[in-house]
C-alpha positions in Angstrom: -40.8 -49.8 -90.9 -42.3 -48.6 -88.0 -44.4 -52.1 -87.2 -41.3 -54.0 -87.6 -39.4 -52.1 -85.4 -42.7 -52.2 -82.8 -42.5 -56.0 -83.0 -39.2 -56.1 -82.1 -39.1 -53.7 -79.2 -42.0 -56.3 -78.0 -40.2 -59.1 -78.6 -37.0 -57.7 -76.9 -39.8 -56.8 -74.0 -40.7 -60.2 -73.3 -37.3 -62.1 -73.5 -36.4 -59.5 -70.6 -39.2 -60.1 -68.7 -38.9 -63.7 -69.0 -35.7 -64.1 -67.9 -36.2 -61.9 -65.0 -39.0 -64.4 -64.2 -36.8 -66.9 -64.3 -33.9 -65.1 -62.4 -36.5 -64.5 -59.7 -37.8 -68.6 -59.7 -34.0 -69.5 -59.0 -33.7 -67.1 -56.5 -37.0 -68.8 -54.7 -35.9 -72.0 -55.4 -32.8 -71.3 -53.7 -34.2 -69.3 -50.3 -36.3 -72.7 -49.9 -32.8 -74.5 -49.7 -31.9 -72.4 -46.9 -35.4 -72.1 -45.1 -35.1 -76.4 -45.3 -31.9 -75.8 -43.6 -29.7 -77.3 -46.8 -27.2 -74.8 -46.8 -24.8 -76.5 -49.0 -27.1 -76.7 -52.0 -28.3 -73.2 -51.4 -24.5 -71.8 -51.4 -24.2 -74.1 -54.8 -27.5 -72.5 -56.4 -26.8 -68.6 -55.0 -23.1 -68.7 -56.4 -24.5 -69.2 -59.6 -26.8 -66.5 -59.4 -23.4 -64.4 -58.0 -21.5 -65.4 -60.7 -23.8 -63.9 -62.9 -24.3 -60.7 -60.9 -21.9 -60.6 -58.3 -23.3 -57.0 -56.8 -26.8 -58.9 -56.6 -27.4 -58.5 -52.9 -29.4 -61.5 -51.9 -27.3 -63.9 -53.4 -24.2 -62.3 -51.4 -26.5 -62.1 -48.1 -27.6 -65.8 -48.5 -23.8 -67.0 -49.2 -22.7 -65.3 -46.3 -25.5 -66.8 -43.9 -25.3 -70.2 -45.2 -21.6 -70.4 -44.9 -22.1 -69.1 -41.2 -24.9 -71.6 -40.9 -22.2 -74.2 -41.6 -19.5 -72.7 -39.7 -17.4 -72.2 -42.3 -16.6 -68.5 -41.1 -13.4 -67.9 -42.8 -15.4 -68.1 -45.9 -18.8 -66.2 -44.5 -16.4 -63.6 -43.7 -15.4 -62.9 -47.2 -19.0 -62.3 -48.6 -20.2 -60.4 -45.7 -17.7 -58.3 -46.4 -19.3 -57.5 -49.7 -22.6 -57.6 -48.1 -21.8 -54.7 -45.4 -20.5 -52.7 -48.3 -23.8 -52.7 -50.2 -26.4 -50.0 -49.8 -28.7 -52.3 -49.1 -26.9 -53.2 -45.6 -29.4 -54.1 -42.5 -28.5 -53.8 -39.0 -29.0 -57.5 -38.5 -26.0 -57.7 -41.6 -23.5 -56.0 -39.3 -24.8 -58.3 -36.4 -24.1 -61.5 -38.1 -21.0 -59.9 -39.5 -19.6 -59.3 -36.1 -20.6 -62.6 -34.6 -18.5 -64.2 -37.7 -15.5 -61.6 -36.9 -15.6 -63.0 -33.4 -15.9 -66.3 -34.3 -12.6 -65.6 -36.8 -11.0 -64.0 -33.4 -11.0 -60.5 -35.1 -12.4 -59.1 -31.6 -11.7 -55.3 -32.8 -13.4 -55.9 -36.2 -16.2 -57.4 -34.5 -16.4 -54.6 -32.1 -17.1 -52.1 -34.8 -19.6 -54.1 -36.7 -21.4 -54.5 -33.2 -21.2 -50.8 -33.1 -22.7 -50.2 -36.5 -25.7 -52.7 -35.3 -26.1 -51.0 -32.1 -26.7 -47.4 -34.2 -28.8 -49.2 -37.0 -31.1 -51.2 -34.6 -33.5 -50.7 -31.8 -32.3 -53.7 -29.7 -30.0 -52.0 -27.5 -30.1 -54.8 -24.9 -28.4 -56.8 -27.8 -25.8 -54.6 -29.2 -24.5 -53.6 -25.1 -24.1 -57.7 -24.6 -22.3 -58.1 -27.8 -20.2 -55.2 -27.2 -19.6 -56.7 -23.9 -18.7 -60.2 -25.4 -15.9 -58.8 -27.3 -14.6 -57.2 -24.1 -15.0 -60.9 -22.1 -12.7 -62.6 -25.1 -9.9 -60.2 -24.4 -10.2 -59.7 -21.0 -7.8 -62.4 -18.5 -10.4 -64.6 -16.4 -10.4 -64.3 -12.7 -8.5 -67.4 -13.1 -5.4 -65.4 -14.9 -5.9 -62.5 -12.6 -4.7 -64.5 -9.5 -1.8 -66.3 -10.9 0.4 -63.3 -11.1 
């Protein structure tokens, strides 16, 4: 009794491990996608690894830059959204976050994800200027200012 059930907890063993394996060669396969700049493909093979595991950070993080990539940002919008809310969040998340807000004309939204960089990061220089950017899309030009 006690081999057999020794042989099966080693057999259970390696089907895990092997499909982690695997898990982890689709996820490479896909990164090179996106490192050869084929964002497309890599969106097709990461939302397959998503819909598997849709709180799987990577997958959501490479979604999120491909589609930005792209320019699709209405779409980059939605999964960065799920990528800021994981605990895994970077300061360059929130950056490129923001910079997808802006691009969406969601200046306020963008301002606070700029914010969140700026406190995350050590690039101040960065975070002031894209603070500042949101302030240069609302604000009239000099233009506007002498019309009046």
């Amino acid at each position: 009794m006690l081999k057999k059930a020794t042989t099966l907890l080693i057999i259970y063993l390696l089907c895990i491990s092997s499909f982690a394996q695997e898990k982890d060669r689709r996820i490479e396969r896909a990164k090179k996608r996106y490192e050869n700049k084929e964002y497309v493909e890599a969106i097709v093979q990461f939302k397959k690894l998503y819909d598997e595991d849709a709180n799987a950070y990577i997958p959501i993080k490479y979604i999120a830059n491909s589609y930005r990539k792209i320019n699709k940002y209405e779409q980059a919008e939605v999964f960065y959204t799920l990528v800021v809310n994981s605990v895994y969040v970077t300061a360059e998340d929130h950056l490129n976050f923001g910079q997808t807000l802006r691009a969406n004309g969601k200046l306020s939204a963008a301002k606070e994800q700029f914010e969140k960089f700026a406190e995350k990061s050590q690039n101040r220089v960065l975070a002031n200027l894209l603070l500042q950017s949101c302030l240069l899309y609302t604000s009239p030009s000099p233009r506007d200012r002498t019309r009046s």
